[in-house]
Residue, then its C-alpha position, 0 to 999 in steps of 0.5 A: x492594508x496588507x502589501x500584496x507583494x510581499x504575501x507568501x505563495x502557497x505551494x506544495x512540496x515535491x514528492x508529498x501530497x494532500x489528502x481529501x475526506x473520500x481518500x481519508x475514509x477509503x483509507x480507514x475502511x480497508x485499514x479497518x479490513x486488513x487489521x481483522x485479517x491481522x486480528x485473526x491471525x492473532x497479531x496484536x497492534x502495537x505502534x512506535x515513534x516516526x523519529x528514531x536516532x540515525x544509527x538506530x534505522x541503519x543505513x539499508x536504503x536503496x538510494x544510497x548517493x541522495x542525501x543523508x543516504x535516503x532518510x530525513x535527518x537533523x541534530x538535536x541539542x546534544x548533537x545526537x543525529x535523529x531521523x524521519x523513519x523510512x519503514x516501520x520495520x527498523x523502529x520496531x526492531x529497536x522497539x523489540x531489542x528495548x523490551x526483549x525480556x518483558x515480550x512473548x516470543x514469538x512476538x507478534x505485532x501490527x503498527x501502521x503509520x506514515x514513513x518518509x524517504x528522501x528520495x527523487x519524487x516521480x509519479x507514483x513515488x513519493x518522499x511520504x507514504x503509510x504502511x501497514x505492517x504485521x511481523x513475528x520476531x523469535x521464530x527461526x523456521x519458515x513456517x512463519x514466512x509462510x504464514x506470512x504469504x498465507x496471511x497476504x493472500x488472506x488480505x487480498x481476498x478480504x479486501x474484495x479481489x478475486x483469485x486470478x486477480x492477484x498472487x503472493x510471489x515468494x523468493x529467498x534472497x539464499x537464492x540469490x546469494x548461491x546465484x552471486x556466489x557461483x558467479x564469483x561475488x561471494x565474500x565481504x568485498x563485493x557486498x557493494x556488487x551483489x547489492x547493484x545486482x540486487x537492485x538490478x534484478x528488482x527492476x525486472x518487473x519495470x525494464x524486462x529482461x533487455x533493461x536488467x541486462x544493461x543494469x547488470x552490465x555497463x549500466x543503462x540510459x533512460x528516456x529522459x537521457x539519465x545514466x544509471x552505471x550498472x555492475x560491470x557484470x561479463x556475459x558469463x555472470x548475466x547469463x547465470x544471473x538472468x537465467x535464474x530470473x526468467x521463468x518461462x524458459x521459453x522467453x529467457x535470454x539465454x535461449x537467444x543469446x551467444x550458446x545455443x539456437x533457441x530451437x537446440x536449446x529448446x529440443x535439449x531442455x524442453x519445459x523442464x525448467x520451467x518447473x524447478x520452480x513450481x510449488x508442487x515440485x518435491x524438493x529432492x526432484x527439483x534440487x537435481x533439476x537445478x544442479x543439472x542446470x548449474x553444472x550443465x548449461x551455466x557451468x556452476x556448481x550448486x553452492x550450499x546457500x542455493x540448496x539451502x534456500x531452494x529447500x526453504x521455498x519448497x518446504x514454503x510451498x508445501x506448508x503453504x499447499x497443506x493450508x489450502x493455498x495450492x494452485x496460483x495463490x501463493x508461487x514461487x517466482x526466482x525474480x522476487x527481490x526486495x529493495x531492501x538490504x536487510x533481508x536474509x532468508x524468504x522474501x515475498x510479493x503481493x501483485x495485482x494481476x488485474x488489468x485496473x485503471x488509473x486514475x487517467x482512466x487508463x488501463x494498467x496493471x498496478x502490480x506490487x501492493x506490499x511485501x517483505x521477508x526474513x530480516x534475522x540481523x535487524x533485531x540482532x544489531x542491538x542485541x549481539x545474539x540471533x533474533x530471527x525475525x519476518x514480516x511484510x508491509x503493505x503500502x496503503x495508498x497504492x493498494x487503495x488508489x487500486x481499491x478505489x479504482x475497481x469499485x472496492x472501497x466505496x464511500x458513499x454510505x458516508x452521509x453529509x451533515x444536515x446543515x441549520x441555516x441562520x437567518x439571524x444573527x442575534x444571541x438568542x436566535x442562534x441558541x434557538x439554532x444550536x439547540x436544534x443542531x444539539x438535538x440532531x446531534x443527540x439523535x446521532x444524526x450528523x449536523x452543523x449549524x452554519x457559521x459564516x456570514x452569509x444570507x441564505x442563497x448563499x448558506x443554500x450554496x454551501x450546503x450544496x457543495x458540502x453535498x448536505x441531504x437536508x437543509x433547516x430553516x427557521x425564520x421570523x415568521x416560522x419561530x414566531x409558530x413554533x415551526x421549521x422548514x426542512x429541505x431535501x436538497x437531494x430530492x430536491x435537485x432532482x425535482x428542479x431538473x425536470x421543472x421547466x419554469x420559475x412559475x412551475x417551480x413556485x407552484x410546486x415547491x418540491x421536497x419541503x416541509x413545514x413541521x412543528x419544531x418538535x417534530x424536527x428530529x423526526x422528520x429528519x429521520x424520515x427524509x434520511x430514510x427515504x434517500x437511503x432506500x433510493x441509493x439503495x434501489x440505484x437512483 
């Protein structure tokens, strides 16, 4: 006998979660969606490894003080460090790099699959999560980035959500770099700042401006009493910082704090800047806009990076307009980062703006879903020449726990088996029970025959919890005529509830048959059929 003392207790690791049927198929019916939409486009799928060598991912986490820097890593038998992959971006990178010569390029390709980082759990982030990926390496110009917005927006209304209930919110990290720059963090030596700032920024959506502020400052406390050490940015540096952040001018930080009343403020730059960033703005109008801005309010200069990177995102709108995706689709928003470091030129969002609930049943608004940008060094590691190279990822669980929550993703076309009870248990019954679950089988319908040792009250029991449309019963007297009984559990159930008594149940025996064991298939169908019509008219 077993020492129960010494059974092992079953517990799930922090940060990782299990998956049931509902979530599993909800999962592949939008993967299914989303792959169409990269089909269109003519990407084709493609798929790598989850374990890469350690210095083949490189090190451009954001959770650089956790251990192994973000990643899962061990040794193998040569003392080569190998590691779980953190995105599907880097394996392929080096997936392009391996094969550059036998590729097209531009190459364009989809991977999905899981990723895992090694960082601290908390609700909604997790140490395992899926991604779906689209990319295109080998074009230097941004039509591809735009491409890459319009293929987001795409997705979105595929999937079932509406415009007004979503945007493509499109940056570029030249942007913030002239930002950084002009503010004194250019060169080599504050790679390490410039990349707090950047992570400081990103949290704008999550801390709003207050939060950002003490990040790129001092640092901040959060409720929990946990200090997060900030940049060490002067007020000077965060003015020109969140200046560039907030669109609505009307709201910005600078309008409060230490240079003007918000009224002068106000009087002497009206909505103006409001629109440095809209996409319908001509690039030359909005570039005097913003060096206007720089040199007049912030006291900077427009730098080439900024100028360069604000005629990308122009030239973004404009092909993106061109297309059709004018209007609030696809905007430009300065507060657009990205956590990651790699990127280079163009970085884009895909947000939900509808307000969804959880699943608490409270009203959120789930923001991010995917996105991505210019990764022009990646591929350039191992290749020691220019690859230019974009892409964008959508993380599946997020955008399918919304899905799932605003009723776009239902499951229940999903039918459960039809379950064969066995009534006995000898060889030669169970073959005459096989051969029924063969011939369902065969007809395409779903079935199992069941395989525990219980009765049939029980067998019953499991087929209602297994959520089963029709249950098959053949005893000893029916086999010796050649019949079945064949339930319906759905209609059944609904009969019961509204029989009073055991005699009215007794009189009435409701949804079963009695039919020739050749009929079985048949009559199957037919009660399948009849359940269907009546989710379809609601029942």
């Amino acid at each position: 006998m077993a020492d129960k003392s010494e059974k092992m207790k079953a517990r799930l690791p922090r940060g990782l979660v299990d998956r049931g049927a509902d979530d599993i198929r909800a999962v592949e019916k939008m993967m299914a969606t989303i792959r169409s939409v990269y089909e269109l486009y003519g990407f084709e799928p493609v798929d790598q490894p989850l374990i890469e060598y350690t210095d083949a991912l490189g090190k451009f986490l954001p959770d650089q003080d956790r251990p192994n820097e973000g990643v899962f890593s061990f040794q193998d038998d040569d003392d080569q460090w190998l590691s779980l992959r953190y995105d599907l971006t880097a394996p392929m990178a080096r997936f392009v790099a391996e094969n550059f010569e036998r590729l097209p390029k531009p190459y364009r390709s989809y991977r999905s699959g899981w990723v895992f980082r090694n960082e601290k759990p908390g609700p909604g982030r997790f140490r395992q999560f899926m991604q779906f990926d689209a990319d295109t390496v080998g074009t230097p110009g941004v039509a591809a980035d735009a491409e890459m917005a319009m293929m987001m927006a795409d997705v979105m209304e595929a999937l079932g959500i509406k415009r007004g209930d979503y945007v493509i919110r499109v940056n570029n990290r030249k942007v913030l770099d002239g930002v950084l720059e002009a503010i004194g963090l250019g060169g080599n030596e504050n790679a390490g700042r410039r990349l707090q700032v950047l992570r400081a920024i990103d949290k704008l959506d999550k801390l709003g401006a207050h939060g950002v502020f003490e990040l790129l400052g001092e640092g901040r406390r959060d409720e929990s009493g946990d200090f997060t050490k900030g940049a060490g940015l002067d007020g000077r540096q965060i003015d020109v910082v969140l200046g560039f952040l907030l669109e609505d001018i009307k709201t910005a930080w600078l309008a409060d704090q230490r240079r003007l009343p918000k009224e002068e403020f106000l009087e002497l730059w009206g909505d103006d800047l409001e629109h440095i960033w809209l996409a319908d703005v001509d690039p030359d109008k909005a570039t005097e806009k913003l060096s206007k801005f720089c040199s007049d309010w912030l006291g900077v200069d427009l730098n080439t990076p900024l100028r360069d990177g604000l005629q990308e995102l122009q030239q973004i709108a404009k092909l993106c307009s061109f297309a059709g995706y004018e209007g609030n689709r696809i905007r430009i928003d300065p507060s657009v980062v990205r956590g990651l470091e790699y990127y280079t030129g163009p970085v884009y969002e895909a947000e939900l703006l509808a307000e969804i609930p959880n699943e608490e049943g409270k009203i959120v608004r789930f923001g991010s879903v995917g996105g991505g940008g210019r990764y022009d060094g990646l591929v350039s590691r191992f290749r020691g020449e220019p690859v230019p190279a974009t892409g964008f990822s959508i993380g599946v669980s997020r955008l399918m726990t919304a899905l799932k929550n605003l009723g776009k993703l239902d499951t229940s076309d999903v039918i459960a088996p039809v379950v064969v009870l066995t009534m006995d248990k000898d060889t030669e019954s169970l073959g005459r029970y096989q051969k029924m679950v063969a011939e369902l089988r065969a007809a395409g319908i779903r079935s199992e025959m069941y395989l525990g040792g219980a009765g049939m009250k029980a067998q019953l029991k499991y087929a209602d919890r297994r959520g089963s449309p029709v249950a098959i019963i053949q005893g000893g007297d029916e086999r010796a005529k050649g019949e079945v009984q064949i339930k319906d559990l759905i209609e059944g159930a609904r009969m019961s509830a509204e029989i009073a008594d055991n005699a009215e149940w007794r009189a009435a025996r409701p949804a079963q048959v009695t039919v020739a064991e050749s009929e079985l298939v048949a009559e199957v169908r037919k009660i399948l059929a009849a359940q269907a019509e009546e989710r379809a008219r609601g029942k």
